[in-house]
N, C-alpha and C positions, 0 to 999 in steps of 0.2 A: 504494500500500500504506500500512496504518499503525503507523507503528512504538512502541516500546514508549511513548513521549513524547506518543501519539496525535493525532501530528500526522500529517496527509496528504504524502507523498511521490512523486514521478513515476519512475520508471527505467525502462533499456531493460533488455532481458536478452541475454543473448548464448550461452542455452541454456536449453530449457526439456524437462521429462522427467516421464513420468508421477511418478515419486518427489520430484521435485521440480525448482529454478530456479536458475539463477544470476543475480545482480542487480547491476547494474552502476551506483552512483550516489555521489555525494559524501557521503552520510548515513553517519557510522561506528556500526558494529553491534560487537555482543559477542555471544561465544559464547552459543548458547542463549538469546538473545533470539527470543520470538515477535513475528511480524511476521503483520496480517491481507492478504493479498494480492490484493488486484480482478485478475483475468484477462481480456482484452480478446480475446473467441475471436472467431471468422467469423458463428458464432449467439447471441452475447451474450455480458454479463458472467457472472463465472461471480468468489464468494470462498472463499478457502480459507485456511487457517491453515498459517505454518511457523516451522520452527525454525532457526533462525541455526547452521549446524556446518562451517563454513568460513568464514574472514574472508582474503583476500588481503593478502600482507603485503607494501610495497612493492616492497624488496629482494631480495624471495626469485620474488617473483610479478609483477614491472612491466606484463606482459602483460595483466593482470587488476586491477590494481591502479587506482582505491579499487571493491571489490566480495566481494560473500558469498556463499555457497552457502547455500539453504535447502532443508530438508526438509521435504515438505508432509508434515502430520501429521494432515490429517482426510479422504482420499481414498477416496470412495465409489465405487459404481460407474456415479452419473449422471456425476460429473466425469470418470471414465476414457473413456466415453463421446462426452464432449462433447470432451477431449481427441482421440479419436482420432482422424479426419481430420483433424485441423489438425496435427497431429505426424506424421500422413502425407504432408503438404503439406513440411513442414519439412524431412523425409530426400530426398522427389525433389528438394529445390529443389538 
């Protein structure tokens, strides 16, 4: 993904939903920070735009902690699409 600084960043995620991801990486985000985010599907990349509205806070969060929730904010309905078997893979696993 690239964050506001548009540097290139790599993370895993540890939830991913049609509304949006959660992001699991050493990069610290601010609320409401957009972030461009390359999606790595079964049939290709696939980018989408989010907005930063969860930030993990050590203390309260360690579980999760350093990591963001984002909102995709430009979801069509080829990405819902191109989502779906792969988020049907995700619930059987």
């Amino acid at each position: 993904y690239k964050a506001p600084d548009k540097e290139k960043h790599k993370a895993s995620t540890l939830n991913l939903e049609y509304e949006g991801i959660f992001i699991s990486g050493s990069h610290k985000y601010e609320m409401d920070d957009i972030l461009e985010i390359t999606l790595h599907l079964p049939d290709g990349q696939v980018s989408v735009l989010g907005r930063v509205v969860w930030v993990a806070q050590k203390e309260r969060h360690p579980d999760y902690f350093p990591g963001v929730g984002i909102h995709f904010i430009n979801v069509d309905d080829d990405l819902r699409k191109r989502l779906d078997p792969f988020l049907q893979l995700l619930n059987e696993g």
